[in-house]
N, C-alpha and C positions, 0 to 999 in steps of 0.2 A: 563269532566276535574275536576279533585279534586279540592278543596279549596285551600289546599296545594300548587300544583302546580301553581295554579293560582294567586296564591297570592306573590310566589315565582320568579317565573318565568315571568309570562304575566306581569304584574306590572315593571319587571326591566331589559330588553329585553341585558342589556349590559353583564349580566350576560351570557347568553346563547352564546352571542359574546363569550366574554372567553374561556368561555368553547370549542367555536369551534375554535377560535385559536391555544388552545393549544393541540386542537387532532391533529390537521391538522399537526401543528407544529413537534410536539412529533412523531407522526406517520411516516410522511416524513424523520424527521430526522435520525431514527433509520433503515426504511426503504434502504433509497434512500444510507447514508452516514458513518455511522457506522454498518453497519450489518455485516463486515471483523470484526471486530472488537470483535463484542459482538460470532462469530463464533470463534474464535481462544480465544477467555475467554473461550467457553463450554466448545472447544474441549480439552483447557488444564487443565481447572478443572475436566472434566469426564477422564482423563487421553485417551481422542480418543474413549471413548464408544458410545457416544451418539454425533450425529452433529446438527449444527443450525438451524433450517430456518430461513428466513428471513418475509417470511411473516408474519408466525403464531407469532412469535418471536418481532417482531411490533406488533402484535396486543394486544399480554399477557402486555408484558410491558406498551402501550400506555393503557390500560386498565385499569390495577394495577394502575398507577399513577395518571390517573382521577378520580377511584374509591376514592384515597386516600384524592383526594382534595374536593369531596363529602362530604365526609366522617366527614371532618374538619367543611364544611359549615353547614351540618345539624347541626353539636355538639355548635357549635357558632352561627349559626344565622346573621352572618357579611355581611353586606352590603354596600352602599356606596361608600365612595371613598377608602377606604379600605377593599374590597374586596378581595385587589389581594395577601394579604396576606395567603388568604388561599390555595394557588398556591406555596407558598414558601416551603416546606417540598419535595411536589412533582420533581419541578426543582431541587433542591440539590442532591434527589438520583439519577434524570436522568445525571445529571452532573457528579455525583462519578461513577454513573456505565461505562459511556464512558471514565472517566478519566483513564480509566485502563493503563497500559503498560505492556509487554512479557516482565518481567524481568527472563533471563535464568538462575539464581541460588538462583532466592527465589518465583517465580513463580510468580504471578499474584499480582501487586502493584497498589497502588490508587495515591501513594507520597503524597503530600501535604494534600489531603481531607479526609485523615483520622480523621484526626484532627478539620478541615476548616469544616466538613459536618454536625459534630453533633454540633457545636458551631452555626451554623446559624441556625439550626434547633430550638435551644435551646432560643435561640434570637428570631425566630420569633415566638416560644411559648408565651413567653414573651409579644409581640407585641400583637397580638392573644386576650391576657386575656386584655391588656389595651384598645385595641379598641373596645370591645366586650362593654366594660363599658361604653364607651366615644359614642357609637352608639344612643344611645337614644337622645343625645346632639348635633346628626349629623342633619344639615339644606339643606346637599345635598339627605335627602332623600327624598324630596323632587321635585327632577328632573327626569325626565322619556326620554326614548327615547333612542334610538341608538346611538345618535351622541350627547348627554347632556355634560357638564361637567364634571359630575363623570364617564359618560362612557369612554372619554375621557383618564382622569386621571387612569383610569383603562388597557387601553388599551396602556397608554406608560409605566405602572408600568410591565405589561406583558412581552410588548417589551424589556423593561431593562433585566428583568429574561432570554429571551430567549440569549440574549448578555451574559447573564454569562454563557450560557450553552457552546456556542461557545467558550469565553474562556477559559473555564476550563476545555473542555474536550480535549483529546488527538487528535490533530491534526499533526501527525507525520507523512510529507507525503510520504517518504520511506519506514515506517511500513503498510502505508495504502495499498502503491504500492504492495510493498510485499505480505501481505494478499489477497490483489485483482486476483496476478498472481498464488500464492498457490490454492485459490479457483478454478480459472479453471483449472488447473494439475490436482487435486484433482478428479473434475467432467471430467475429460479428453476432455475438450475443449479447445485442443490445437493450437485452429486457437486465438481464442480467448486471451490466455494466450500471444500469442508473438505478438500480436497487443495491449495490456493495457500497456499505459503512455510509449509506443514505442520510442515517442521524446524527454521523458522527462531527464535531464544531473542529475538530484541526483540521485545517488546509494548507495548502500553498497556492503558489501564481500555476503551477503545472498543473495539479488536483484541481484547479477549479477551470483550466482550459478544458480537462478531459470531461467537466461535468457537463460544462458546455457543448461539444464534442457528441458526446453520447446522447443525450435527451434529444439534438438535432436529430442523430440518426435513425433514433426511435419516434421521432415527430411527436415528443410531449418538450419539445425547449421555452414556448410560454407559458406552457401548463406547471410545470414544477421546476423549474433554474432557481427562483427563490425559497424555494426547499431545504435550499443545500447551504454550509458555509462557504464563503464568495469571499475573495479576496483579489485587488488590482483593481477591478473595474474592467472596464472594454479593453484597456490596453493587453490583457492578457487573454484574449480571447481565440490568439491566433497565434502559432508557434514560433511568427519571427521576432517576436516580443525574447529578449535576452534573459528574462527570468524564469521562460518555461522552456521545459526539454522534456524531450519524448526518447523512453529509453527502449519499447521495446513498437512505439507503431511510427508510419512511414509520414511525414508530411503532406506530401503530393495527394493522398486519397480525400482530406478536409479540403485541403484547396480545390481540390476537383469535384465536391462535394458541393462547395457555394459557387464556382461561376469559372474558375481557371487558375493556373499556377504561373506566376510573371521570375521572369531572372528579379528585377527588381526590386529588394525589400522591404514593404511597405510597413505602416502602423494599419492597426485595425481597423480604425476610423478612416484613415488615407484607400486601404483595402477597401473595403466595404463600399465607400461612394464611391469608388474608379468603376467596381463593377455596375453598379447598378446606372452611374452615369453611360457605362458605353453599355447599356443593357446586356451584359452578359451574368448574371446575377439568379440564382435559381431563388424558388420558393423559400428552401432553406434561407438561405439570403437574406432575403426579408425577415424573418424572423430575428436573424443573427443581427441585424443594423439595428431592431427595433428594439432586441436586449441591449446592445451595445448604449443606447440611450439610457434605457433604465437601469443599467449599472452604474453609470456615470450620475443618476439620479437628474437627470437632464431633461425633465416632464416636457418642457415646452417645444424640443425638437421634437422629441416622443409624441406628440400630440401633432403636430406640423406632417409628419410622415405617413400613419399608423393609418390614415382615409385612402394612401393612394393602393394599400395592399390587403385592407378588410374593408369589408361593408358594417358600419356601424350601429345598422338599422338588425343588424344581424345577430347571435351570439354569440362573444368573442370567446379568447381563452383567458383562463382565471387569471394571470398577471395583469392583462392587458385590460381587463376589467378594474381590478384593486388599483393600476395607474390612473385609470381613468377619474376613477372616484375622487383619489387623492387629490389630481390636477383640478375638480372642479371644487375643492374646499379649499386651495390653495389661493387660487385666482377670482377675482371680483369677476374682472371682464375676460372670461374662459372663450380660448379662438374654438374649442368645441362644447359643446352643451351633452354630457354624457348622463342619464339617471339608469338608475338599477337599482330599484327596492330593498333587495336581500344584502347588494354590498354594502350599501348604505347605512342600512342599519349596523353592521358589523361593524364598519367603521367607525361608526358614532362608539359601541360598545369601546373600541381600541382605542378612541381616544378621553374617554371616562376612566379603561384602564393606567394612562398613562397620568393624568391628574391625581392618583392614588396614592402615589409614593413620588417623598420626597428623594426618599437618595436613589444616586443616580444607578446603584449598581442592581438596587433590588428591582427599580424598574425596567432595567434592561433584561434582568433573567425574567421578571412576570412577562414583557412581552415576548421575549424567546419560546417561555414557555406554553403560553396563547395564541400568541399571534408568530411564531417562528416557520411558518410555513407560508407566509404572506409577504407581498412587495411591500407593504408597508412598514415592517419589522424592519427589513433592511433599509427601507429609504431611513427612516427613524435613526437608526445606526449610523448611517453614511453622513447627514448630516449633525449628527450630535458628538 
């Protein structure tokens, strides 16, 4: 063992602490929590050339920023109770890097830490040069051990820094959803994709195209689409809709998925009957026109269509069931006559449920909480 080291190192054991908290730290973090993240920065900075990993991609980063904080220590010599200073440079840019957001018309923003990044940075220069001086004057250098004072004081000066990291960085958890459920489409793990943050109630117009999206490709889109928090209607079903962006998957594979991709920018609804009028319009298709109704809570189209692409005498899928029922409790004179025993019943139960409570807000969480897995929860919603 060098003198160096040993002198460095073996002599002040709290150091080496540090040091592995903040790999442990850094590495996980980027790992485990932000790698959606720092994946849809490549992919939109390489304009989609080049994609993330996550492993390698933890390890460069967690590397780079230890290297830096080395780097620091060798140049200063800082020890003691202020040590953790030289930790400060590093956490700022692990903070500005996750601080990013998908801003769609100016691409890739920090917001705030543009500014906030190099000012602390600047500051703990500062710091840096006054403690370096003040160190010879330092009486904790005196202490040794793991668990001393200074190691101590070092180890909640750490913990503080990792609290800024958290936050300042983008914790946006509809963007993260998002990114999460892009990543599996992307890798065509579509089991995957329609089971990530499944129960969870925030969405957006993009979260709920990709839910759409995804259950297609896994061929449950009647079967659970009302599963999920739904927000837009039809209009957002399709990504030339200006309130949904896709950060890290391609358009052209959905379009080429239902029937074709047109120069032309259609609305969903304009989409959907162009294909199926010029019969270019796959199976998926069908399904996707026949949500599009029942998003729009538009029973009677839904009903008008639903015969020329199932057999009714048949057994459909659970949406298209729960529609069916609804439309025949709705309508005196039903253009279709649909019975089903079992939904039947349920229904009757939902709507017993909903005569229970007078305010409006306890009935909406009882039927989220009952009935929140059904077309009927959300027609309920849609119109109330």
């Amino acid at each position: 063992m060098s003198p160096l080291f040993s002198k460095t190192y073996g002599s002040r054991p709290y150091i080496i602490m540090c040091a592995l908290f903040f790999v442990v730290f850094t590495f996980s973090y980027l790992f485990c929590y932000q790698d959606n993240l720092l994946a849809m920065m490549q992919h939109i900075l390489s304009n989609g050339q080049t994609h993330y990993n996550r492993l390698i991609g933890a390890i460069i980063i967690t590397s780079l920023l230890m290297l830096l904080q080395l780097v620091l220590y060798v140049v200063t010599h800082l020890n003691g109770r202020l040590h953790i200073l030289t930790y400060v440079p590093s956490i700022v840019l692990l903070t500005t890097l996750t601080a990013v957001d998908g801003n769609y018309t100016s691409g890739i923003t920090i917001g705030k830490w543009w500014w906030i990044a190099p000012l602390i940075i600047i500051l703990d220069a500062i710091a840096l040069l006054y403690a370096r001086q003040l160190q010879d004057y330092d009486s904790s250098e005196g202490e040794f051990g793991f668990f001393s004072r200074t190691s101590w004081i070092n180890y909640c000066g750490l913990t503080a820094l990792f609290m800024l990291v958290m936050f300042g960085a983008n914790h946006q958890r509809v963007l993260h959803m998002r990114l999460d459920v892009e990543q599996c489409i992307a890798s065509q793990n579509y089991k995957k994709a329609t089971a990530t943050y499944a129960r969870a109630l925030q969405t957006d117009s993009s979260l709920t195209n990709l839910r759409v999206y995804a259950l297609s490709l896994s061929g449950q889109l009647p079967e659970r689409l009302f599963e999920y928090a739904l927000v837009g209607g039809s209009a957002v079903m399709l990504p030339s809709n200006p309130n949904v962006h896709y950060l890290l998957c391609g358009q052209a594979p959905l379009y080429q998925h239902l029937g074709g991709m047109f120069r032309q920018k259609m609305s969903t609804m304009h989409y959907l009957r162009f294909i199926h009028q010029h019969h270019l319009a796959t199976k998926a298709a069908h399904d996707y026109l026949l949500c599009a109704y029942l998003m729009d809570g538009n029973l009677d189209l839904f009903v008008h269509a639903i015969g020329k692409y199932y057999n009714l005498k048949k057994p459909l899928p659970k949406h298209y069931c729960e529609a069916l029922v609804l439309y025949n409790h709705l309508r005196s004179n039903p253009y279709v006559v649909y019975h089903n025993s079992v939904m039947e019943a349920d229904f009757t139960d939902f709507q017993t449920l909903i005569k229970q409570y007078s305010d409006a807000r306890q009935r909406i969480a009882a039927i989220r909480d009952t009935y929140g897995n059904t077309y009927w929860a959300y027609y309920y919603q849609l119109k109330h």
